[in-house]
N, CA, C, O and CB atoms as a CASP TS submission, in Angstrom:
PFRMAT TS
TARGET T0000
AUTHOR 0000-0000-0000
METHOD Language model
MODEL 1
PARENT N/A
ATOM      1  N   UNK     1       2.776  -9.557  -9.298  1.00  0.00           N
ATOM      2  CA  UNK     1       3.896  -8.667  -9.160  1.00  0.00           C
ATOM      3  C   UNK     1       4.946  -9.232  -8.213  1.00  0.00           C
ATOM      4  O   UNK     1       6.169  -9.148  -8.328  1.00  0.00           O
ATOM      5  CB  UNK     1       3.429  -7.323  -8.680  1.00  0.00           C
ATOM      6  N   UNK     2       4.192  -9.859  -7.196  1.00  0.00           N
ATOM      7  CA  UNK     2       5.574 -10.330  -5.921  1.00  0.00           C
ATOM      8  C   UNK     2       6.317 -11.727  -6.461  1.00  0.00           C
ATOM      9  O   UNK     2       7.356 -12.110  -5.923  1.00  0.00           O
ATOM     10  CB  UNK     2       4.771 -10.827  -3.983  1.00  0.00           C
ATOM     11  N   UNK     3       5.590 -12.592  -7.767  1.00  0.00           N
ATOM     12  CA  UNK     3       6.056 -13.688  -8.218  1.00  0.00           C
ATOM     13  C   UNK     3       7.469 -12.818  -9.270  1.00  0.00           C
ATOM     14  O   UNK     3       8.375 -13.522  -9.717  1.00  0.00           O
ATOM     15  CB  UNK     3       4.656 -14.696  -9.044  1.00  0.00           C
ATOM     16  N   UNK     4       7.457 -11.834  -9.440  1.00  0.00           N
ATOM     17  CA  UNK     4       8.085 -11.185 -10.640  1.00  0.00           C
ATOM     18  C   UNK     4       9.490 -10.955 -10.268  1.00  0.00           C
ATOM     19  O   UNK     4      10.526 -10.871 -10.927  1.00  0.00           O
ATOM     20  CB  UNK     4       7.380  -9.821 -11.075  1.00  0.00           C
ATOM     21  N   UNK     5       9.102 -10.848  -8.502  1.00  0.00           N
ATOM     22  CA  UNK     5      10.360  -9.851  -7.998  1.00  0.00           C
ATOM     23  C   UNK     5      10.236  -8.913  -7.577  1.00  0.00           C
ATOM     24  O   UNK     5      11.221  -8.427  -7.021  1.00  0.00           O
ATOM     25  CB  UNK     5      11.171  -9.445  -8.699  1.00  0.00           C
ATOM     26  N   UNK     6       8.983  -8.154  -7.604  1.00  0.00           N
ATOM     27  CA  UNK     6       8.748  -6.912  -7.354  1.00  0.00           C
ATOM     28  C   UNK     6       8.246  -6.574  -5.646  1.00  0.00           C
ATOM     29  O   UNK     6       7.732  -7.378  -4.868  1.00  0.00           O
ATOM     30  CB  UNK     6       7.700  -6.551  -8.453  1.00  0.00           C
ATOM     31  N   UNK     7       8.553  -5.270  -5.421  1.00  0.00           N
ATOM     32  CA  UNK     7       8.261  -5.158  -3.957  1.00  0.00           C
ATOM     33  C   UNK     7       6.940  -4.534  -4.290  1.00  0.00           C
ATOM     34  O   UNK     7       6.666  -3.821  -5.256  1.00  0.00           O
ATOM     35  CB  UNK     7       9.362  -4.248  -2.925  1.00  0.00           C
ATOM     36  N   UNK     8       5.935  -5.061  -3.003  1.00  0.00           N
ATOM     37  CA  UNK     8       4.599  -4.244  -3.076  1.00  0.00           C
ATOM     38  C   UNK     8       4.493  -4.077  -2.034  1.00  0.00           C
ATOM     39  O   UNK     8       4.618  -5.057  -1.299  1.00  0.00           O
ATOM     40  CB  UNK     8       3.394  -4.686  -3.600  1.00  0.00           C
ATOM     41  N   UNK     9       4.202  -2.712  -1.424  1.00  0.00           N
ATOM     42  CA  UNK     9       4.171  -1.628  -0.756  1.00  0.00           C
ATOM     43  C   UNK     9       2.665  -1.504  -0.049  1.00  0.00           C
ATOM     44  O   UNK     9       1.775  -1.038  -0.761  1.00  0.00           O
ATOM     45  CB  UNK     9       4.571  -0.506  -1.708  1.00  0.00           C
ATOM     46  N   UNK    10       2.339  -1.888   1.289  1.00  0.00           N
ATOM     47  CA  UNK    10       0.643  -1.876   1.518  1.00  0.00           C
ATOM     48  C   UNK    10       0.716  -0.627   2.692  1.00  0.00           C
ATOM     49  O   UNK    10       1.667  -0.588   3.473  1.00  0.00           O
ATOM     50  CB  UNK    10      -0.200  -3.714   2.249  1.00  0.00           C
ATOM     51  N   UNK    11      -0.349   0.356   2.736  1.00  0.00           N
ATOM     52  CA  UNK    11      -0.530   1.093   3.507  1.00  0.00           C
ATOM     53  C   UNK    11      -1.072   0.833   5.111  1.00  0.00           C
ATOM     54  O   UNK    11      -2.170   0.293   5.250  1.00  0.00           O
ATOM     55  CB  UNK    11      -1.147   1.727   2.817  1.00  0.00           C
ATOM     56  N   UNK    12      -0.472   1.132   6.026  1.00  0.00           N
ATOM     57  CA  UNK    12      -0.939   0.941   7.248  1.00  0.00           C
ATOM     58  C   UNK    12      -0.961   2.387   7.737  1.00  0.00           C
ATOM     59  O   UNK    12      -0.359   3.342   7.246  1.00  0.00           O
ATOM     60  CB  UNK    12      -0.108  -0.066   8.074  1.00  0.00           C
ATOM     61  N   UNK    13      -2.046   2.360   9.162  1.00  0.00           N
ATOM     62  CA  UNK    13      -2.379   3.532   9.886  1.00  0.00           C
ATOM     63  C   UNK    13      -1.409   3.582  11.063  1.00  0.00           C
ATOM     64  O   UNK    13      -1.318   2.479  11.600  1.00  0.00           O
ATOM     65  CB  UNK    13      -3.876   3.533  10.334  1.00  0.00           C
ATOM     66  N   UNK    14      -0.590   4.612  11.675  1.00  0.00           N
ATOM     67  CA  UNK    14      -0.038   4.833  12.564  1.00  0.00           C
ATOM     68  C   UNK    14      -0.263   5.818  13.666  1.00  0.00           C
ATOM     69  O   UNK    14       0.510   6.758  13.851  1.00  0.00           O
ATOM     70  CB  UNK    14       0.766   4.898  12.127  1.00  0.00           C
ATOM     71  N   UNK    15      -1.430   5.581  14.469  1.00  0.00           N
ATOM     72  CA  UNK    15      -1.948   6.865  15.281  1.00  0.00           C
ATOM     73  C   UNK    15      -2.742   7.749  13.886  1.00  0.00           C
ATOM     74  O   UNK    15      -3.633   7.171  13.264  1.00  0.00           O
ATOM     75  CB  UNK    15      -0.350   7.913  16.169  1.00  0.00           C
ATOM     76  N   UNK    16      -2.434   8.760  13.613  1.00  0.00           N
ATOM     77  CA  UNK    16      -3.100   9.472  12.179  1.00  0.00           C
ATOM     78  C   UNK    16      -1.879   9.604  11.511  1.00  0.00           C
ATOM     79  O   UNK    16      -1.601  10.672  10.967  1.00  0.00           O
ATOM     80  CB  UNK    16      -3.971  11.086  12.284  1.00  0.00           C
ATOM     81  N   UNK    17      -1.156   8.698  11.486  1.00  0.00           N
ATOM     82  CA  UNK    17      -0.021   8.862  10.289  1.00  0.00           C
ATOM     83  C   UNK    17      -0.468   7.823   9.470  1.00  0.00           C
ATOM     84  O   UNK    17      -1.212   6.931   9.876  1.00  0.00           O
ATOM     85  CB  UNK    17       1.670   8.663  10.696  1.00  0.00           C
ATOM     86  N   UNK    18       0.108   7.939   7.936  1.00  0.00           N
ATOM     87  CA  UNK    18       0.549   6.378   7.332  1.00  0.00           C
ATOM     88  C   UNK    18       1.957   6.401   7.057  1.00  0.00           C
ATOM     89  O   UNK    18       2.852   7.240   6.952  1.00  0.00           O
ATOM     90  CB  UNK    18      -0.220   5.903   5.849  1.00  0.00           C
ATOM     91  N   UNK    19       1.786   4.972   6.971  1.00  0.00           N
ATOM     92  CA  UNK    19       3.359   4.538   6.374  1.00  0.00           C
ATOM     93  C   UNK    19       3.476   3.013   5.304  1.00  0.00           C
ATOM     94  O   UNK    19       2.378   2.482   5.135  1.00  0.00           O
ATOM     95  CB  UNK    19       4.449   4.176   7.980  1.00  0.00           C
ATOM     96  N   UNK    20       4.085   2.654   4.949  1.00  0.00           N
ATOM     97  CA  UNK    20       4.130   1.490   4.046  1.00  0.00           C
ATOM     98  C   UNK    20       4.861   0.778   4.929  1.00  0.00           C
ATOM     99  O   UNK    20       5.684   1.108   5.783  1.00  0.00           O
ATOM    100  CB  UNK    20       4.735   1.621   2.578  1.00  0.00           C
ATOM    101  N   UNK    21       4.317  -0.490   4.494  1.00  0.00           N
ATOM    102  CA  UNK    21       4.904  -1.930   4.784  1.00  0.00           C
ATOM    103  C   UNK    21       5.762  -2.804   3.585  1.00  0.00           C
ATOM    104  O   UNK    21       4.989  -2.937   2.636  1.00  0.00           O
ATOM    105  CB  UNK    21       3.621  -2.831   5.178  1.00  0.00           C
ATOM    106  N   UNK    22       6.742  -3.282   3.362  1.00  0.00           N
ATOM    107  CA  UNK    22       6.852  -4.484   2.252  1.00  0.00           C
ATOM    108  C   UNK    22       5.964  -5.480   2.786  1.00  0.00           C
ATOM    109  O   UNK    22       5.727  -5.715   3.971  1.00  0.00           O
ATOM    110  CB  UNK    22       8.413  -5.168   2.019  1.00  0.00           C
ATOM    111  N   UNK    23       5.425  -6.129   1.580  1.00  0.00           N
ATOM    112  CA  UNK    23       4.251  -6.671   1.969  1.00  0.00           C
ATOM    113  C   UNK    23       4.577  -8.293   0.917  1.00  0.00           C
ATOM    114  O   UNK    23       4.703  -8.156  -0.300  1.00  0.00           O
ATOM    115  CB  UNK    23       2.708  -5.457   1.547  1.00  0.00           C
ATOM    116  N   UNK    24       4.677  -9.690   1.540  1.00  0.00           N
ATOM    117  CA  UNK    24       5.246 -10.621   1.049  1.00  0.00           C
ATOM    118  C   UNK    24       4.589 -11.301   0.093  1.00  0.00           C
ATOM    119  O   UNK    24       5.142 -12.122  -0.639  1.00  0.00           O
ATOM    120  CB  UNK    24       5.600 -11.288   1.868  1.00  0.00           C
ATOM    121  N   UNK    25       2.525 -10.788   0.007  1.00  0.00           N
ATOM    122  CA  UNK    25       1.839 -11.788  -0.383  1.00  0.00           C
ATOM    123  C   UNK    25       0.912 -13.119   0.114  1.00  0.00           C
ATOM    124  O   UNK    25       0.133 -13.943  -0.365  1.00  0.00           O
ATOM    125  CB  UNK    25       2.544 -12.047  -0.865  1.00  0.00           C
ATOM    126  N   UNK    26       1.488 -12.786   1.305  1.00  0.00           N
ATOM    127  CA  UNK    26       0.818 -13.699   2.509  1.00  0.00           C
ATOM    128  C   UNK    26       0.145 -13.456   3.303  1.00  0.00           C
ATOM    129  O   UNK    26       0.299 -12.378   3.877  1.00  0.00           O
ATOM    130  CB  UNK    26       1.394 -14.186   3.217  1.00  0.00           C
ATOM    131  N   UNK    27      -0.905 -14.343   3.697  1.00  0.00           N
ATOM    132  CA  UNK    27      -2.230 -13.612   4.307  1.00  0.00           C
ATOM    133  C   UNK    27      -2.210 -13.681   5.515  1.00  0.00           C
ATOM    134  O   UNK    27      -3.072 -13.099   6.173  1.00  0.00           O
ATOM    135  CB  UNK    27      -3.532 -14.099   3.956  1.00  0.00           C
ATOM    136  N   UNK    28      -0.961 -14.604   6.258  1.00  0.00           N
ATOM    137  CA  UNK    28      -0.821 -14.399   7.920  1.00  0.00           C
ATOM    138  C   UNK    28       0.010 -12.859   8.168  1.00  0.00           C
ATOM    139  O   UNK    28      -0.076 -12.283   9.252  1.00  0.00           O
ATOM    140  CB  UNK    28       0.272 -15.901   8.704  1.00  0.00           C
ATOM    141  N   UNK    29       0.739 -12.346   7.117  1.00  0.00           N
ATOM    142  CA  UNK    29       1.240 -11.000   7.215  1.00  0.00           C
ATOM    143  C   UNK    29       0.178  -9.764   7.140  1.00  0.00           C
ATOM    144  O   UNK    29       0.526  -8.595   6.973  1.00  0.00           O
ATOM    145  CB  UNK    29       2.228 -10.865   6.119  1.00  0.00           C
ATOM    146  N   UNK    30      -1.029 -10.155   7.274  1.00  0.00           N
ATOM    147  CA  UNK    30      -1.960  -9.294   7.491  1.00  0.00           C
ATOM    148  C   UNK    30      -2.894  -9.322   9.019  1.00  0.00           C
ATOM    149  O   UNK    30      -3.040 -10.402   9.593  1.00  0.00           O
ATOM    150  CB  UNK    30      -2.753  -9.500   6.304  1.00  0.00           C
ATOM    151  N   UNK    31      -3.399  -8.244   9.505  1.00  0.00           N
ATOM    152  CA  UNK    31      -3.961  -8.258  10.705  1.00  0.00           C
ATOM    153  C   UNK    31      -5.209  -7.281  10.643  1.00  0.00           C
ATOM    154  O   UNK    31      -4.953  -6.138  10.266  1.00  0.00           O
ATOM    155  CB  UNK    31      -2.923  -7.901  11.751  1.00  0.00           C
ATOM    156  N   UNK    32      -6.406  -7.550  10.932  1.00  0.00           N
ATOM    157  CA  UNK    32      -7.685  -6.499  10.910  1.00  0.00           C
ATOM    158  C   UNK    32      -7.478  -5.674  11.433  1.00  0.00           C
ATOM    159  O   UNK    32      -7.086  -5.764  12.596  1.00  0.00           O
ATOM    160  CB  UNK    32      -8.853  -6.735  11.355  1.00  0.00           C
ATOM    161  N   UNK    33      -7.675  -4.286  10.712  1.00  0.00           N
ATOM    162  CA  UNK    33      -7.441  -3.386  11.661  1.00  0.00           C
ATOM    163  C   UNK    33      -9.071  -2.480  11.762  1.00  0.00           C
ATOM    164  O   UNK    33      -9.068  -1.899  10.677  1.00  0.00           O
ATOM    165  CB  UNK    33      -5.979  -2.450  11.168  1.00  0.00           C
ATOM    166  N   UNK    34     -10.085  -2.174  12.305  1.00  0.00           N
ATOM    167  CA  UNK    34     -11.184  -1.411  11.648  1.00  0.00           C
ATOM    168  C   UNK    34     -11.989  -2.526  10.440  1.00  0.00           C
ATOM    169  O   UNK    34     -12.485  -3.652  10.431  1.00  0.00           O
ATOM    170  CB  UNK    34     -10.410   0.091  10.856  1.00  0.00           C
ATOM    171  N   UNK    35     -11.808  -1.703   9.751  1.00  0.00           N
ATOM    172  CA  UNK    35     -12.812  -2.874   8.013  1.00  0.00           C
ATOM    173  C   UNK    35     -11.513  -2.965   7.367  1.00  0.00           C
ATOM    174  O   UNK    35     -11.670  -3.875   6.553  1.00  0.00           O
ATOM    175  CB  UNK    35     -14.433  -1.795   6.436  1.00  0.00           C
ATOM    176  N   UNK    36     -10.456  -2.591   7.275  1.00  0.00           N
ATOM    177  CA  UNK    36      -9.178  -2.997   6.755  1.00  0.00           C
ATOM    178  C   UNK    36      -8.529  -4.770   7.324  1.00  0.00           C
ATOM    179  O   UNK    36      -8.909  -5.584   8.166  1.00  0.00           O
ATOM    180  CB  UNK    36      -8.130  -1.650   7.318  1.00  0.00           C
ATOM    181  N   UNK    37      -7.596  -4.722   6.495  1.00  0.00           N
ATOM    182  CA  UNK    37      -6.234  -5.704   7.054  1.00  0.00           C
ATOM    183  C   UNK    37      -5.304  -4.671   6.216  1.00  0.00           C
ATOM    184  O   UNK    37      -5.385  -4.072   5.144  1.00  0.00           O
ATOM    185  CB  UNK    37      -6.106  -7.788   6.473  1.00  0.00           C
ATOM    186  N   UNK    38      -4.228  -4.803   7.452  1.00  0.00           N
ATOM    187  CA  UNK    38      -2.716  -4.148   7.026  1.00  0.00           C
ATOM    188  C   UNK    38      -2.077  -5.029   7.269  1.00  0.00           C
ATOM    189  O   UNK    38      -2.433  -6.064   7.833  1.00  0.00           O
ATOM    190  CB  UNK    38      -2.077  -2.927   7.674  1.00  0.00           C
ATOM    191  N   UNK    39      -0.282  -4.549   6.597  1.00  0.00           N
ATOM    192  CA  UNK    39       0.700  -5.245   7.027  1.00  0.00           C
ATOM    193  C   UNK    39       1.148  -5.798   8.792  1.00  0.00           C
ATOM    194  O   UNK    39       0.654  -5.382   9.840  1.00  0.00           O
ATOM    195  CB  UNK    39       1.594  -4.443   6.452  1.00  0.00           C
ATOM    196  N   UNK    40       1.766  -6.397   8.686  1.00  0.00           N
ATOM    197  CA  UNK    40       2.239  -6.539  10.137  1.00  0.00           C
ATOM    198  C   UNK    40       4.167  -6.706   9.976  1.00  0.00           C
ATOM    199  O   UNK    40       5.069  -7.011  10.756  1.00  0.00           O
ATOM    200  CB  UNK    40       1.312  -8.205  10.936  1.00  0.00           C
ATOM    201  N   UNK    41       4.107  -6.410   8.887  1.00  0.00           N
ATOM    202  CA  UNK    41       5.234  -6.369   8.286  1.00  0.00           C
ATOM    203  C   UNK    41       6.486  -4.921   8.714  1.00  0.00           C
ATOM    204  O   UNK    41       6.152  -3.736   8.713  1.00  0.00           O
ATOM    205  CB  UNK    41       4.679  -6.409   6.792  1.00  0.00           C
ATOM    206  N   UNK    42       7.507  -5.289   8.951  1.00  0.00           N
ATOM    207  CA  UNK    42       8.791  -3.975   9.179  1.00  0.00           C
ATOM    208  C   UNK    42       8.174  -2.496   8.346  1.00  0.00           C
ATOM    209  O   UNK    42       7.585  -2.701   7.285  1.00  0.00           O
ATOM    210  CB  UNK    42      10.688  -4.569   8.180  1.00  0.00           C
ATOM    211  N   UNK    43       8.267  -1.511   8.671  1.00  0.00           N
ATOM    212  CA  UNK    43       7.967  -0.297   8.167  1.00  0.00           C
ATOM    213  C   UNK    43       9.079   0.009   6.721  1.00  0.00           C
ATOM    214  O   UNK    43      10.253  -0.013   7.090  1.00  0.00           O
ATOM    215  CB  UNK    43       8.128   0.808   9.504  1.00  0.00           C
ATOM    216  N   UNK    44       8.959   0.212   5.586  1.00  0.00           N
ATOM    217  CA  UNK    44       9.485   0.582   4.415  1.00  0.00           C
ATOM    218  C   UNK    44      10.045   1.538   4.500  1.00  0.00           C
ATOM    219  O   UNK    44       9.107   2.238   4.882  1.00  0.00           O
ATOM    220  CB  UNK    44       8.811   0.682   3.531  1.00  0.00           C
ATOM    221  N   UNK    45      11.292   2.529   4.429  1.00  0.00           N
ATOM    222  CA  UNK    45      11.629   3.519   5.242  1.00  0.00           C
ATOM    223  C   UNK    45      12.202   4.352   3.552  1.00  0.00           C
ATOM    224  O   UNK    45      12.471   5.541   3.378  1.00  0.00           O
ATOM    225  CB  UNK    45      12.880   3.028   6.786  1.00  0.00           C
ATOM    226  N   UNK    46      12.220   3.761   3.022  1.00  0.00           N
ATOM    227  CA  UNK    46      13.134   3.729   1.444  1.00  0.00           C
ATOM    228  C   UNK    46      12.309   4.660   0.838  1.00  0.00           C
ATOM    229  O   UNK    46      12.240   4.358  -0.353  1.00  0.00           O
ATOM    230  CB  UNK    46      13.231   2.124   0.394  1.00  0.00           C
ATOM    231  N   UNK    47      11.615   5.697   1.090  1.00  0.00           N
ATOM    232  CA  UNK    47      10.859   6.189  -0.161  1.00  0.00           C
ATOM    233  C   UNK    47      11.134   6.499  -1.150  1.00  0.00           C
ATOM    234  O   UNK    47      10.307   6.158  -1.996  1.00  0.00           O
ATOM    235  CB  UNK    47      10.337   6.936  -0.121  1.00  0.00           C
ATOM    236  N   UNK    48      12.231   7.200  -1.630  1.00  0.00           N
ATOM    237  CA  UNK    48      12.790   7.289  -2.783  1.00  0.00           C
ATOM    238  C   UNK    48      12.710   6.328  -3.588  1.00  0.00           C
ATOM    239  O   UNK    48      12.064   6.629  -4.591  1.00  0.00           O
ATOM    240  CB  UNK    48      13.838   7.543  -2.693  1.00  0.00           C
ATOM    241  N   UNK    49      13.177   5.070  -3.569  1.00  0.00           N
ATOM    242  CA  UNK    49      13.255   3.984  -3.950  1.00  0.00           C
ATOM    243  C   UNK    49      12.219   3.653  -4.648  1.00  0.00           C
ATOM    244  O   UNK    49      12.392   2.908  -5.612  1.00  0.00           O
ATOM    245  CB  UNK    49      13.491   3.284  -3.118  1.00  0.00           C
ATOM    246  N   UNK    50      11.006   4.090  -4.352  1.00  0.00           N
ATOM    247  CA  UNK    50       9.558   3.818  -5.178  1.00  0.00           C
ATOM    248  C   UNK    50       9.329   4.484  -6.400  1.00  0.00           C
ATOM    249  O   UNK    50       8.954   5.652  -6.499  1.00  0.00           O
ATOM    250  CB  UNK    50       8.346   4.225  -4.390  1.00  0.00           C
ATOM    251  N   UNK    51       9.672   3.350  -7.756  1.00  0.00           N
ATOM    252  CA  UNK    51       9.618   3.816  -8.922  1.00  0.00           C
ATOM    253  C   UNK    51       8.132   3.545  -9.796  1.00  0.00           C
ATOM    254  O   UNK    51       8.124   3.800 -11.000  1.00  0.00           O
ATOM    255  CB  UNK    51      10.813   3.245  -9.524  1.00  0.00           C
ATOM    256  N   UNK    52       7.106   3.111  -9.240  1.00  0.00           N
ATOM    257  CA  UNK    52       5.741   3.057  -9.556  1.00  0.00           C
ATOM    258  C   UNK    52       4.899   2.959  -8.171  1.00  0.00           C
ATOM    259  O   UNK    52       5.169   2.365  -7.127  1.00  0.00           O
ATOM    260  CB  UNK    52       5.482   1.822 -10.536  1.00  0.00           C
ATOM    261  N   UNK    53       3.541   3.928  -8.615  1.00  0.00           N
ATOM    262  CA  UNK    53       2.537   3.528  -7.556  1.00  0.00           C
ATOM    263  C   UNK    53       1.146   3.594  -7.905  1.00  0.00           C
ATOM    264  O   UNK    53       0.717   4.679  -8.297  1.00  0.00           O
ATOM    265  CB  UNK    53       2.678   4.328  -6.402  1.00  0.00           C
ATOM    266  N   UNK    54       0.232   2.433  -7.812  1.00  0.00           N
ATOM    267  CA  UNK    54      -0.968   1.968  -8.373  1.00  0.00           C
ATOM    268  C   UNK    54      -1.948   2.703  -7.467  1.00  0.00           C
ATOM    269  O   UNK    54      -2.028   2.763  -6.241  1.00  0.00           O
ATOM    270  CB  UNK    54      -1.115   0.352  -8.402  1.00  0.00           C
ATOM    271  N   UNK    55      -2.525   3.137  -8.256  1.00  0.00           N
ATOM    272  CA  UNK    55      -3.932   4.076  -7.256  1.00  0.00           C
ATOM    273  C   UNK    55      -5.176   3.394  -7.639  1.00  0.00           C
ATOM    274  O   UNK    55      -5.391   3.122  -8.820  1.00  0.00           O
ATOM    275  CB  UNK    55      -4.245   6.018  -7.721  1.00  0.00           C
ATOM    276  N   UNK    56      -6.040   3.094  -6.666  1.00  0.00           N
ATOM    277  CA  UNK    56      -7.184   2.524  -7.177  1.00  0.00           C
ATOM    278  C   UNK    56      -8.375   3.804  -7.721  1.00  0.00           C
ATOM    279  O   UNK    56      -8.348   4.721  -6.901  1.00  0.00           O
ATOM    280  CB  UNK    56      -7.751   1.516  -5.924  1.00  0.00           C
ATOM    281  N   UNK    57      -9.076   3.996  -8.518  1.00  0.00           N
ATOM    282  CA  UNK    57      -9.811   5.106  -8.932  1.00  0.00           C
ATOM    283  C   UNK    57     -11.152   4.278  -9.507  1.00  0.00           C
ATOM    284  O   UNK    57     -11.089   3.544 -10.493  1.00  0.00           O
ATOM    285  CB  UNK    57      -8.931   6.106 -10.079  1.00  0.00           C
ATOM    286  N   UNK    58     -12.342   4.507  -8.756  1.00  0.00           N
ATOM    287  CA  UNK    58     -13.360   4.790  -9.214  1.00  0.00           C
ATOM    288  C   UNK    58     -14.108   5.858 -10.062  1.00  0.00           C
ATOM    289  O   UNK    58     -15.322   5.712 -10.202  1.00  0.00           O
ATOM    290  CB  UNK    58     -13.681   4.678  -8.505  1.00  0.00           C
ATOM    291  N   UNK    59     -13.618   6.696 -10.518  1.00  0.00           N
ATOM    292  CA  UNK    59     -13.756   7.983 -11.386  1.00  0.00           C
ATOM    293  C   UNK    59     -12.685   8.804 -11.121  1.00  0.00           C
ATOM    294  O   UNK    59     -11.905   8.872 -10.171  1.00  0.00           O
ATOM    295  CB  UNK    59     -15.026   8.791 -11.153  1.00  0.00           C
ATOM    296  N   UNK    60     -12.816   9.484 -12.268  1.00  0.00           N
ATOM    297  CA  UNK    60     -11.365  10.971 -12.634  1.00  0.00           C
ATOM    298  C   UNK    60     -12.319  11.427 -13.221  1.00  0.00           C
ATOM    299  O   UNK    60     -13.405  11.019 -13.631  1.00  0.00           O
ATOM    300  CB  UNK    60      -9.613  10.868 -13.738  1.00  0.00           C
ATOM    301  N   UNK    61     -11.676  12.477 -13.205  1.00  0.00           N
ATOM    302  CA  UNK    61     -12.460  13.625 -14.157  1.00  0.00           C
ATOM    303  C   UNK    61     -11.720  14.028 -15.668  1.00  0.00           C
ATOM    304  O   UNK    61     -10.519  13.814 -15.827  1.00  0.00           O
ATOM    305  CB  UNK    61     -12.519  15.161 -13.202  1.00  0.00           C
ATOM    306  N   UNK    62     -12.515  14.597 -16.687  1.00  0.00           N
ATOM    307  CA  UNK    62     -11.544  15.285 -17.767  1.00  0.00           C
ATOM    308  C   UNK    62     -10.204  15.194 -17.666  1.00  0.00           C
ATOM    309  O   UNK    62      -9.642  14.336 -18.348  1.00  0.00           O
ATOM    310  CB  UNK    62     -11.700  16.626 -17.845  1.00  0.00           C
ATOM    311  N   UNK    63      -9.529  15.940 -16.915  1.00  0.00           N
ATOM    312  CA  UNK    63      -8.064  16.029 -16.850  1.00  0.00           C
ATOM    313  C   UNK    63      -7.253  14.786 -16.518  1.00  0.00           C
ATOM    314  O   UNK    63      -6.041  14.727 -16.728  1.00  0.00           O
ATOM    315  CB  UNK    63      -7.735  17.005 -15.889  1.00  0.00           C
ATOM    316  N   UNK    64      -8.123  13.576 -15.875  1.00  0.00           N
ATOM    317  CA  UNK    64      -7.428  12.425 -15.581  1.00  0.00           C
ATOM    318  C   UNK    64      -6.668  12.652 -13.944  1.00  0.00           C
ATOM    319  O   UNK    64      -5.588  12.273 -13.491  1.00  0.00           O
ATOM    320  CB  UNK    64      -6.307  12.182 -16.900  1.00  0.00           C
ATOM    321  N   UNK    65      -8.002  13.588 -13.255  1.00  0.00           N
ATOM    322  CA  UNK    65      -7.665  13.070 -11.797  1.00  0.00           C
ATOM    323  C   UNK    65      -8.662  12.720 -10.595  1.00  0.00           C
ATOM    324  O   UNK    65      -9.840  13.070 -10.521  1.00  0.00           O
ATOM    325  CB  UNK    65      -6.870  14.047 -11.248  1.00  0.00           C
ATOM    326  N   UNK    66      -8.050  12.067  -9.803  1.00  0.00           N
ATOM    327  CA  UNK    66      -8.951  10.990  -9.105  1.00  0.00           C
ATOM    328  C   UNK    66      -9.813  11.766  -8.186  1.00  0.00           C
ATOM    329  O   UNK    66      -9.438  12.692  -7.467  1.00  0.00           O
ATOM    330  CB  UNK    66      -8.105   9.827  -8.257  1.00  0.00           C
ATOM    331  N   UNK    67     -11.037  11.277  -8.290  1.00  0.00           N
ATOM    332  CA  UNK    67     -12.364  11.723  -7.653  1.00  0.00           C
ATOM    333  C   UNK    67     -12.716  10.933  -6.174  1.00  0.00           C
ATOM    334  O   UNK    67     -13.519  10.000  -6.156  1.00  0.00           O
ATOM    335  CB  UNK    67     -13.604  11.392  -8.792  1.00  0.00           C
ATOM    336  N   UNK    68     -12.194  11.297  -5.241  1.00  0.00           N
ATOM    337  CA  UNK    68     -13.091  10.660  -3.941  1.00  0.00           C
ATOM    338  C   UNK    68     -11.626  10.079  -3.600  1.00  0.00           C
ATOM    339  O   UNK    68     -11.455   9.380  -2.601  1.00  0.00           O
ATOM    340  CB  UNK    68     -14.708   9.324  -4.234  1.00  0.00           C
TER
END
């Protein structure tokens, strides 16, 4: 997706907030945080701007929504 042009958007923890990062594809732009790595990247402030978003799902149910 980031070879395409496209911006990808990675979740980081802020105290108990989240927020998104633009995220370049590069693995020094990441930092352990817990069992994670997040961005270390400027905060994404644009939300509107987000015209797709990929959810990872290990199960849905019937109706086609995400379980866990």
């Amino acid at each position: 997706m980031i070879a395409a042009g496209k911006t990808v958007l990675l979740p980081r923890t802020n105290d108990r907030e989240i927020e998104w990062a633009d995220w370049d594809g590069k693995a020094d732009a990441l930092t352990a945080k817990k069992k994670f790595l997040e961005p270390t990247t400027p905060t994404f402030t644009d939300i509107n701007a987000i015209q797709v978003v990929i959810t990872p799902a290990l199960r849905i149910d019937r109706e086609g929504y995400r379980l866990g």
